[in-house]
C-alpha positions as CSV (number, residue, x, y, z in Angstrom):
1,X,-20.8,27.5,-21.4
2,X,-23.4,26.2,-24.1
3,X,-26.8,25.0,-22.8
4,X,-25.8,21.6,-23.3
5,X,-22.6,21.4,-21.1
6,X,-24.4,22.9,-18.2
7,X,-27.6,21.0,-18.3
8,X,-24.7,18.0,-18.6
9,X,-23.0,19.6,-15.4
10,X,-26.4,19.9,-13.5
11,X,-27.4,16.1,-14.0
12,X,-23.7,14.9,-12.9
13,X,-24.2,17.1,-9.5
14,X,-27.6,15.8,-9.2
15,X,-26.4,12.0,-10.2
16,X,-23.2,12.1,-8.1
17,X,-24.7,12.2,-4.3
18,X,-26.7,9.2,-5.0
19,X,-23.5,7.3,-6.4
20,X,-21.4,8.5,-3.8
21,X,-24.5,7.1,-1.5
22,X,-23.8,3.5,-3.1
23,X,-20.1,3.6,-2.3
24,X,-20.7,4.8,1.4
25,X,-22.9,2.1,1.8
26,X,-20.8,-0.5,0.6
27,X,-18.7,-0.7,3.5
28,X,-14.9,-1.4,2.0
29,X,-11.6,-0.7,3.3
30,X,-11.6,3.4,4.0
31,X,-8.9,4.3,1.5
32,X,-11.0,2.4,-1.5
33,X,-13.8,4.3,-0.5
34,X,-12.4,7.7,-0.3
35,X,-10.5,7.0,-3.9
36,X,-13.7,6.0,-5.9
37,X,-15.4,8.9,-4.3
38,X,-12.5,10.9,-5.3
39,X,-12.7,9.3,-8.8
40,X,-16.1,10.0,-8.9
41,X,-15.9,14.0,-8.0
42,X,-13.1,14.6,-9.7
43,X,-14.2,13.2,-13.3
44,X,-17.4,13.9,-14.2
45,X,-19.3,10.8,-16.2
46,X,-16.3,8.8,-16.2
47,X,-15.9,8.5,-12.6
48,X,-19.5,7.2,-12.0
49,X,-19.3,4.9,-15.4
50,X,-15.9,3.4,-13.7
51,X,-17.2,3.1,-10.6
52,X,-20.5,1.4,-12.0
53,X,-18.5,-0.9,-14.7
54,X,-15.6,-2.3,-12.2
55,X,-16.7,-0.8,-8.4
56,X,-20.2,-2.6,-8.6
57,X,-20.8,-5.4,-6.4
58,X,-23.4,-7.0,-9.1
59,X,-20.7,-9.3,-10.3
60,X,-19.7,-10.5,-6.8
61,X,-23.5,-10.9,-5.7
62,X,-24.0,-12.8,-9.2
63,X,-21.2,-15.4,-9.1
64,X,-22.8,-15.9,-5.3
65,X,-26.4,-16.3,-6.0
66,X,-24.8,-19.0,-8.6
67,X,-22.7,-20.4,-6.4
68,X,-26.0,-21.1,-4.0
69,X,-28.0,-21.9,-6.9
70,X,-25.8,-25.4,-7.5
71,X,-25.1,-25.7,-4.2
72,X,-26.6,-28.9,-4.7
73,X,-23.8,-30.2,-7.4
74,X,-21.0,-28.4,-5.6
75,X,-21.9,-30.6,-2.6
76,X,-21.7,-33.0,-5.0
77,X,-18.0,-32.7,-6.0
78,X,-16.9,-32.5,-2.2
79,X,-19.1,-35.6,-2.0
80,X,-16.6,-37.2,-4.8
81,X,-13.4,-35.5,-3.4
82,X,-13.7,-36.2,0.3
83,X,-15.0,-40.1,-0.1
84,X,-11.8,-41.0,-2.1
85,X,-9.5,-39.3,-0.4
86,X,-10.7,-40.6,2.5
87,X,-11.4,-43.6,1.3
88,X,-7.9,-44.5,0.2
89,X,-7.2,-45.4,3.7
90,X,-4.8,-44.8,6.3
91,X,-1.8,-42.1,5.2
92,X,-3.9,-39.4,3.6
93,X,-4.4,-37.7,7.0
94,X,-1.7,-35.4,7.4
95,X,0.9,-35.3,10.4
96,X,1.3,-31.9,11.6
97,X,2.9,-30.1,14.1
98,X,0.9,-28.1,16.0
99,X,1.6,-24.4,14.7
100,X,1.3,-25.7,11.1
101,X,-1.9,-27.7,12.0
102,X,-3.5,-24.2,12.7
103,X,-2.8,-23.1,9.4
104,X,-4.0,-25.6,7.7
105,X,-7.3,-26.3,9.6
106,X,-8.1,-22.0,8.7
107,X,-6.9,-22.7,5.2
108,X,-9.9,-25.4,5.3
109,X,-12.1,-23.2,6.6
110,X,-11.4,-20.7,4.3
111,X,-11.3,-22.7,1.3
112,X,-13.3,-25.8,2.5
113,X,-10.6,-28.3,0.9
114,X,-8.0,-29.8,3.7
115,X,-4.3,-30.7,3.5
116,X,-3.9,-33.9,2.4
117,X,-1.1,-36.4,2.1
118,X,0.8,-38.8,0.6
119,X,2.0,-36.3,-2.2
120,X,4.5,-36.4,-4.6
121,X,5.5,-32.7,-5.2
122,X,7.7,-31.2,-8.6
123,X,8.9,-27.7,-9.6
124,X,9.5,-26.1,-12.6
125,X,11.1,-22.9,-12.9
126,X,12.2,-22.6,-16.2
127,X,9.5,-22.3,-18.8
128,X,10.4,-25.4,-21.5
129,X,10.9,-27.6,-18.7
130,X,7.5,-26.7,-17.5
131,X,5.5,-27.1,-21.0
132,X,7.9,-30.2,-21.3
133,X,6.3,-31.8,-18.1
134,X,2.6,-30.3,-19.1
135,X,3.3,-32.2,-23.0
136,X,4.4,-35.2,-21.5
137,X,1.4,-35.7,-19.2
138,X,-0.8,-34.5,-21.8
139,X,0.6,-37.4,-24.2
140,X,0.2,-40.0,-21.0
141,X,-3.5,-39.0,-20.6
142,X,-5.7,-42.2,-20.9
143,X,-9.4,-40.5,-20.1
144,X,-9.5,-36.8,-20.0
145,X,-7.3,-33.2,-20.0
146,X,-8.5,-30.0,-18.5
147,X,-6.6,-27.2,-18.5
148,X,-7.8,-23.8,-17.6
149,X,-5.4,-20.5,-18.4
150,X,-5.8,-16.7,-17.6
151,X,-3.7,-16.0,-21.0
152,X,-3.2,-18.7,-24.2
153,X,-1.2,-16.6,-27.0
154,X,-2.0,-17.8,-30.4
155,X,1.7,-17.8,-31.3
156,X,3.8,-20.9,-31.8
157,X,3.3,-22.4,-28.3
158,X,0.1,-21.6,-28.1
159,X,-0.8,-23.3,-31.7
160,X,1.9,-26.2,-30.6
161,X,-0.5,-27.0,-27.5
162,X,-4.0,-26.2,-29.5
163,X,-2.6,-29.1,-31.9
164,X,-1.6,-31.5,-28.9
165,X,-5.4,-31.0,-27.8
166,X,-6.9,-32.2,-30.5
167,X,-4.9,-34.6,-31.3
168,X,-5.5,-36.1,-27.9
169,X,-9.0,-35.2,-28.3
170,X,-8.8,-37.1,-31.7
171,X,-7.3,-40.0,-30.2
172,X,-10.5,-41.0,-27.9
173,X,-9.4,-38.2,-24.7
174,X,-12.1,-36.0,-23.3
175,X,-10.7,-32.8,-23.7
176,X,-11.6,-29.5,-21.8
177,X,-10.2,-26.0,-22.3
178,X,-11.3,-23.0,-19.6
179,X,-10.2,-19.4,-20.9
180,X,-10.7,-16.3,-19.7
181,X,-12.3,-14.1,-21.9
182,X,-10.0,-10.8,-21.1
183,X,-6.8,-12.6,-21.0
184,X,-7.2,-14.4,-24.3
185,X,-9.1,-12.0,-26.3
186,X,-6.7,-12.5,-29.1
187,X,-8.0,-15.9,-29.7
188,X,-10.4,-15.4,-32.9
189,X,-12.4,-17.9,-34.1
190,X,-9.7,-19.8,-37.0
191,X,-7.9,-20.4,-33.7
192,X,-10.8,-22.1,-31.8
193,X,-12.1,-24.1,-34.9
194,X,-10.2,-27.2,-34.9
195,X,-10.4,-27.9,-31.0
196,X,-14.2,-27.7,-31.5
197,X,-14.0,-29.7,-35.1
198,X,-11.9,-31.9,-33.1
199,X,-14.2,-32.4,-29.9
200,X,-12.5,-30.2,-27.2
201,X,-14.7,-28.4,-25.4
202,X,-13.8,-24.5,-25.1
203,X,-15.6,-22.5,-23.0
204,X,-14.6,-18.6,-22.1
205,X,-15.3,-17.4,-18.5
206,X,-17.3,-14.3,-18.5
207,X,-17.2,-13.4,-22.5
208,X,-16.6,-9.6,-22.8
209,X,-20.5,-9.2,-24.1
210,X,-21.0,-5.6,-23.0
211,X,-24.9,-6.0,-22.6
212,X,-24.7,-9.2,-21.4
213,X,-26.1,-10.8,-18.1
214,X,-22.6,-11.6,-16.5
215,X,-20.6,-9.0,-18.4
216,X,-17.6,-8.2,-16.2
217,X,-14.3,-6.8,-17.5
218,X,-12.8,-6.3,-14.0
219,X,-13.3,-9.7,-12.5
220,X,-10.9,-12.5,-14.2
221,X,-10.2,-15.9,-13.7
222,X,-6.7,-15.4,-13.4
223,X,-5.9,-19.9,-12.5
224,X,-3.6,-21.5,-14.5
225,X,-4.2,-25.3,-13.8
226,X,-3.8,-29.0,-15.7
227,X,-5.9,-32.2,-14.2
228,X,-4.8,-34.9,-16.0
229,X,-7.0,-38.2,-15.6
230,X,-7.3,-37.1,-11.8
231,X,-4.1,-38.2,-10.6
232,X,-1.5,-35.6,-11.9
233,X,-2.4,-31.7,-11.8
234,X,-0.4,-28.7,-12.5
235,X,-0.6,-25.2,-10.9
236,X,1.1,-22.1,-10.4
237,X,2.1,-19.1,-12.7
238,X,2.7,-19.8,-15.8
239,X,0.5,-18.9,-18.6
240,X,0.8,-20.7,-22.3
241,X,2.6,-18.6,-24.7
242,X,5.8,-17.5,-26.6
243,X,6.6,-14.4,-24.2
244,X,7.5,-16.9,-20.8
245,X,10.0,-18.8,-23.0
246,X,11.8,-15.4,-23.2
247,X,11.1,-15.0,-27.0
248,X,9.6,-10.9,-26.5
249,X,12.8,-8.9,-26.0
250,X,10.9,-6.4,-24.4
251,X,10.4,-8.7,-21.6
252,X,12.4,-11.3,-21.4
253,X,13.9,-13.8,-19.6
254,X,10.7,-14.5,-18.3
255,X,10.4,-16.2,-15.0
256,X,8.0,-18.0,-13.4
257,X,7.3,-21.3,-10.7
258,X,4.9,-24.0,-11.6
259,X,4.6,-27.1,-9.9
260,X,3.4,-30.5,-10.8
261,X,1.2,-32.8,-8.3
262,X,0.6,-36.1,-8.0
263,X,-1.3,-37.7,-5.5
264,X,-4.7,-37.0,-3.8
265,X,-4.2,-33.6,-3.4
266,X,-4.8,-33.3,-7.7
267,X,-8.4,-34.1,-6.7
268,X,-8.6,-31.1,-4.8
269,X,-7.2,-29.2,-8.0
270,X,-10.1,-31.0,-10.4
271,X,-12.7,-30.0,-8.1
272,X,-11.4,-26.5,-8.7
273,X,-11.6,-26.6,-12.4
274,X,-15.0,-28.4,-11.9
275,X,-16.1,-25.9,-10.0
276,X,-15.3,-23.3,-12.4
277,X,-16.7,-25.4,-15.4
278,X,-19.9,-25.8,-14.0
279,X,-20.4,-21.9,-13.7
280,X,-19.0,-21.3,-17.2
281,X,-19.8,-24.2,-18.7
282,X,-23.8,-25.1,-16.9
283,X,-22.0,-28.6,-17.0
284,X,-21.8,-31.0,-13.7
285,X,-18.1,-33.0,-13.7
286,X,-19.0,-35.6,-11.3
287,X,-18.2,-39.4,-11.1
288,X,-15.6,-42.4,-11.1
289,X,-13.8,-41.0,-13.8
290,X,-13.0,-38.1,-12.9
291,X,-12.5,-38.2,-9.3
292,X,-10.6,-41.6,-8.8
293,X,-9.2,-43.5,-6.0
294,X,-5.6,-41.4,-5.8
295,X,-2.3,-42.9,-5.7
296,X,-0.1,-42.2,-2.8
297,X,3.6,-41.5,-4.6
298,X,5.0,-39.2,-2.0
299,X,5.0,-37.3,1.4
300,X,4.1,-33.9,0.9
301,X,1.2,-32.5,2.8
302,X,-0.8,-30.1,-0.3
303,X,-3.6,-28.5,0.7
304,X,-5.3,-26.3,-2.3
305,X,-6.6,-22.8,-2.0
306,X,-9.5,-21.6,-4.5
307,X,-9.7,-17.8,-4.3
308,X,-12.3,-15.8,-5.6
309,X,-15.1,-12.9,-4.9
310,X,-17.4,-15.8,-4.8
311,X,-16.3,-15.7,-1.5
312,X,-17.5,-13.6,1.8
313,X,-14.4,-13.1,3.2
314,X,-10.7,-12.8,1.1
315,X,-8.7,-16.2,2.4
316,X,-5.6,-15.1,0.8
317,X,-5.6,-11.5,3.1
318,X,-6.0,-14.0,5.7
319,X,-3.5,-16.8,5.3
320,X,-0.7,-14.2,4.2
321,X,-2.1,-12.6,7.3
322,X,-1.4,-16.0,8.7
323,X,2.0,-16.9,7.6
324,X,3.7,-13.8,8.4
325,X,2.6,-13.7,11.6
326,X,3.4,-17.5,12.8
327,X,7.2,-17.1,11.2
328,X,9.2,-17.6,13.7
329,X,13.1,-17.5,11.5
330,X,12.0,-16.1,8.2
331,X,9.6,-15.0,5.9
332,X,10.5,-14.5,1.8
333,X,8.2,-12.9,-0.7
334,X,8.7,-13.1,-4.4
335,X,5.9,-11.4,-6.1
336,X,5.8,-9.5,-9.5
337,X,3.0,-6.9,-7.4
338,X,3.1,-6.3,-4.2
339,X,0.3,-3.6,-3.1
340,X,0.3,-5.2,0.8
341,X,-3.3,-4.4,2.4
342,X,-3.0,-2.5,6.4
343,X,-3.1,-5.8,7.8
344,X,-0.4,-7.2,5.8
345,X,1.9,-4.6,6.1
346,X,1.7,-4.8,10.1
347,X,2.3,-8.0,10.1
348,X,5.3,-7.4,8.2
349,X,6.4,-4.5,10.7
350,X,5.8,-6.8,13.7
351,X,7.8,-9.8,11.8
352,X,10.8,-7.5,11.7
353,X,10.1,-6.3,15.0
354,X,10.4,-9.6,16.8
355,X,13.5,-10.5,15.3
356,X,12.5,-12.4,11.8
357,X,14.5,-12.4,8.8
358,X,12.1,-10.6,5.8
359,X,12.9,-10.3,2.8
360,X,11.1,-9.3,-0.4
361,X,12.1,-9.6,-4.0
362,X,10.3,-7.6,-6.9
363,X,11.0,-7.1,-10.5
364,X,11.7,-3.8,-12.0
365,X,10.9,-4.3,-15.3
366,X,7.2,-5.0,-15.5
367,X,4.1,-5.0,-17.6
368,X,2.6,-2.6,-14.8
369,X,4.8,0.5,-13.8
370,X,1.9,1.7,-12.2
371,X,1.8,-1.2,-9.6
372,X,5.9,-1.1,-9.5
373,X,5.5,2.9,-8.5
374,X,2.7,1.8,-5.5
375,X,5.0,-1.1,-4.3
376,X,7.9,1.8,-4.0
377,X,5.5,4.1,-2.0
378,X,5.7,1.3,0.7
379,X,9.4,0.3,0.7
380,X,10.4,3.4,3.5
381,X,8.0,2.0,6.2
382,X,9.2,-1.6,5.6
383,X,12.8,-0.8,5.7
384,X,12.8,1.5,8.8
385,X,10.7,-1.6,10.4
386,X,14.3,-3.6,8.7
387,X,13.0,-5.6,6.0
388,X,15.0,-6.3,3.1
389,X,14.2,-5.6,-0.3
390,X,15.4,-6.4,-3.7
391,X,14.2,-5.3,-7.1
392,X,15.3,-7.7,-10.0
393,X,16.2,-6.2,-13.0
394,X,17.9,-9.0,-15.2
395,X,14.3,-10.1,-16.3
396,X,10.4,-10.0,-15.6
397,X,10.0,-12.2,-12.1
398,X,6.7,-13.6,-12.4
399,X,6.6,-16.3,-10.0
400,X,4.3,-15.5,-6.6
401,X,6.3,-17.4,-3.6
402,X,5.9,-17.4,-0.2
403,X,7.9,-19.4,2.1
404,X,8.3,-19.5,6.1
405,X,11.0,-20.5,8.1
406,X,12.0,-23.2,5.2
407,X,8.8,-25.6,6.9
408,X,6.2,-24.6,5.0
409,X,5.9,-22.8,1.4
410,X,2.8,-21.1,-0.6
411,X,2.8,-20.6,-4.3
412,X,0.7,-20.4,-7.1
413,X,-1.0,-17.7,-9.7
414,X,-2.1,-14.7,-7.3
415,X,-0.4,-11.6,-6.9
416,X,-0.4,-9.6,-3.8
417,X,-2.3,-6.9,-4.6
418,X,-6.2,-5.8,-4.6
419,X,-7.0,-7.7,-7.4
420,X,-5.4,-10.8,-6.5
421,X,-7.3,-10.6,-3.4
422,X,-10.3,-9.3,-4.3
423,X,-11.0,-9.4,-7.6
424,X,-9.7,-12.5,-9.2
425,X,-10.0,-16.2,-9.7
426,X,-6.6,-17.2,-8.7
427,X,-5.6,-20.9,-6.5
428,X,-2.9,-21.4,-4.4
429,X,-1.2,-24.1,-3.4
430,X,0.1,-24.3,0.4
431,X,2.8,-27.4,0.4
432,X,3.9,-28.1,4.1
433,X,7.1,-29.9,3.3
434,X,10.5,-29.0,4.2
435,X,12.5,-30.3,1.0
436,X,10.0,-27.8,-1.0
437,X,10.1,-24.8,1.3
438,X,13.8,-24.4,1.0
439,X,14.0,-25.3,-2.5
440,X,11.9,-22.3,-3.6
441,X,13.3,-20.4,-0.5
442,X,16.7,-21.0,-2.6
443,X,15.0,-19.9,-5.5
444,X,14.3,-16.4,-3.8
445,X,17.8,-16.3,-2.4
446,X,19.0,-16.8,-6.0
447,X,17.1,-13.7,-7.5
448,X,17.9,-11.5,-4.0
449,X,21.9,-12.2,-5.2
450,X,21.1,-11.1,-8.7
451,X,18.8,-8.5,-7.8
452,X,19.6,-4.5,-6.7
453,X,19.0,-4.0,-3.3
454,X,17.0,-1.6,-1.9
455,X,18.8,0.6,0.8
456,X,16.7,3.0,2.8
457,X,19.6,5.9,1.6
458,X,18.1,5.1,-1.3
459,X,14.1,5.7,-1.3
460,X,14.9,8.6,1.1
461,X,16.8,10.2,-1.5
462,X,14.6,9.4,-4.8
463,X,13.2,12.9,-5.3
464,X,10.1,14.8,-5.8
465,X,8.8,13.8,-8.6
466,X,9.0,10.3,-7.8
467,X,7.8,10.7,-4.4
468,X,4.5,12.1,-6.0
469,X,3.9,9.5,-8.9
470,X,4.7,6.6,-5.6
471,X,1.8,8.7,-3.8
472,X,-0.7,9.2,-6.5
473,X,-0.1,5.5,-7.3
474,X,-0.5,4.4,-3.7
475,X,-3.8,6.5,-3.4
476,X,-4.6,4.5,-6.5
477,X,-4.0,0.9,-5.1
478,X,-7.5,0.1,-4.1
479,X,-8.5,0.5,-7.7
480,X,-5.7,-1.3,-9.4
């Protein structure tokens, strides 16, 4: 061994105890622990740059000291949400029964934003009749667009939507586009030049500047959300590209559940991109114009869910948590990850265990084996519990569903895995209507009849070499 190498080897063992130090005292889930100081030990440099680059809790601290830091302005947007929905008068507080007013009142406290109602509630689950919807209240806007994307391809409906900006942006609307700087780092600057020459606003969250201040390749904004003119918002998981129309043969059909909102509960959705503009952005959205007096077109009860490590606790963990264990019939999951946290998973046990219907519906063509091979590491314990699972293979299933017992429905752009609940900006929807539950609950059923299912024969009999990739992925789950 040259000189160099070992006086490299001697600083790593000297380095290591004080990094292993940082992760002990970071008090995280045990099995996230033990893998980043497995990671760590086991390669030496790498481990502790990995750890340092995505196992830091500088990021998390950061986006909260900011958080605090406008507290002042933030209070100033639930100022401007709460006083017109409240002040639209009788019809906007929502009827509950009592099981489903307990989830909503921890959603709130999770979340801060209550149900609301007097909704008018669409789905999409076919991609052109989703941008269709998104074009047409694009072309309807009167005051301003704000849209805000994990991923915007620069492809031809990427470009098609760029052009519809600024020619709305041309045409007198304000115009405001929220990226994140990971998922769209294919946008160079001839793409971004006529929405700025135009007037649109275009701000990344958390550009990829490796000595920068916020720099933070690990921690996304992962929302995909449309305000338009405060009245109608969009949400769910749909990004803006040629790949979800089914046009990448590698993966396609693509499939994914957005949903349109109209009524007060699109206020809730503006603060959220406000929220997120004035951190990226440094700009307050406040104001008449931006937060009017809502419309009451429908019946649905919406309350919205922003999600983030801003946040002390993780409300998703929680109101999963939450709807597992208050199903009384059923419970359906259709989630392109599924990486279920202890909590989660014994909720799902005790589900089955109590006599409700469970069923889970993944696809097995994926952008992510890895996450696919730590989903399979879990399907024994769920099955023997009798849980019924389903992997769809006609296509990538990208839509993140939740419904229970057909009363009450969650969707929207978060996976159920680590990041989703840790790590990323994501917002979710929870829609306490009955014609909505078991329209998406028929959506599931629909991919469970296409889809292979998942005997426990099966993952009994899958073999060694799959049983260790499952386990080497499941011991990296906390990571991914």
């Amino acid at each position: 061994m040259t000189p160099f190498w070992a006086i490299a080897l001697v600083v790593d063992y000297i380095l290591v105890p004080f990094v292993i130090a940082s992760v002990l005292r970071r008090r995280r889930e045990p099995m996230a622990m033990l893998a980043w100081i497995l990671v760590i030990l086991l390669m030496p440099y790498l481990g502790m740059g990995l750890y340092l680059l995505m196992g830091s809790n500088r990021v998390v601290r950061r986006t909260r000291r900011r958080r605090r830091r406008v507290a002042h302005l933030i209070t100033k947007l639930e100022f401007w949400t709460k006083q017109h929905v409240e002040g639209g008068g009788a019809g906007f507080e929502p009827h509950l029964a009592e099981d489903l007013r307990g989830v909503a009142q921890l959603g709130q406290r999770l979340s801060g934003m209550p149900a609301v109602a007097g909704n008018t509630v669409r789905l999409y689950q076919e991609a052109n009749e989703t941008y269709a919807a998104l074009e047409a209240a694009i072309r309807a806007a009167r005051h301003h667009v704000h849209m805000e994307y994990y991923i915007w391809r620069p492809d031809e409906t990427g470009l098609y939507f760029r052009d519809l900006l600024v020619e709305r942006a041309r045409a007198g609307v304000t115009c405001r586009l929220l990226l994140d700087s990971v998922g769209c780092w294919r946008l160079g600057r001839g793409f971004v030049r006529p929405l700025k020459a135009a007037g649109v606003e275009v701000v990344f969250f958390l550009p990829l500047r490796p000595f920068g201040r916020r720099f933070s390749p690990h921690m996304r904004n992962h929302r995909k959300i449309a305000v338009v003119d405060g009245q109608v918002a969009f949400l769910g998981s749909q990004n803006i590209g040629d790949e979800y129309r089914g046009r990448l043969r590698r993966l396609s059909p693509w499939y994914d559940t957005h949903m349109r909102i109209d009524g007060p509960a699109a206020l809730f959705v503006q603060r959220t991109f406000a929220e997120d503009w004035l951190y990226a952005a440094h700009e307050n959205i406040v104001g008449e114009e931006y937060f009017p007096r809502p419309p009451r077109p429908g019946e649905s009860i919406v309350q919205i869910m922003p999600t983030g490590p801003d946040q002390n606790v993780s409300p998703l963990d929680h109101i999963l948590f939450a709807a597992v264990s208050s199903a009384q019939r059923s419970i359906r999951i259709a989630t392109p990850y599924f990486v279920p946290g202890p909590g989660l998973r014994m909720a799902l046990i005790h589900a089955c265990s109590r006599g409700v219907e469970v069923k889970l519906v993944l696809p097995s063509r994926t952008d992510a084996r890895i996450t696919l091979w730590a989903a399979r590491s879990f399907y024994e314990e769920l099955l023997e519990a009798g849980a019924r699972i389903y992997e769809y293979e006609a296509g990538v299933l990208h839509s993140k569903i939740v419904t229970v017992d057909d009363r009450w429905c969650m969707l929207g752009s978060a996976n159920m895995d680590v990041r989703s609940f840790r790590l990323n900006f994501e917002v979710t929807g929870l829609i306490y209507d009955t014609g909505v539950s078991r329209a998406l609950a028929e959506s599931i059923e629909s991919f469970c009849r296409r889809a292979r299912h998942i005997a426990l024969r099966d993952v009994r009999e899958r073999g060694l070499p799959r049983e260790l990739l499952e386990g080497l992925a499941r011991i990296l789950t906390p990571l991914l």
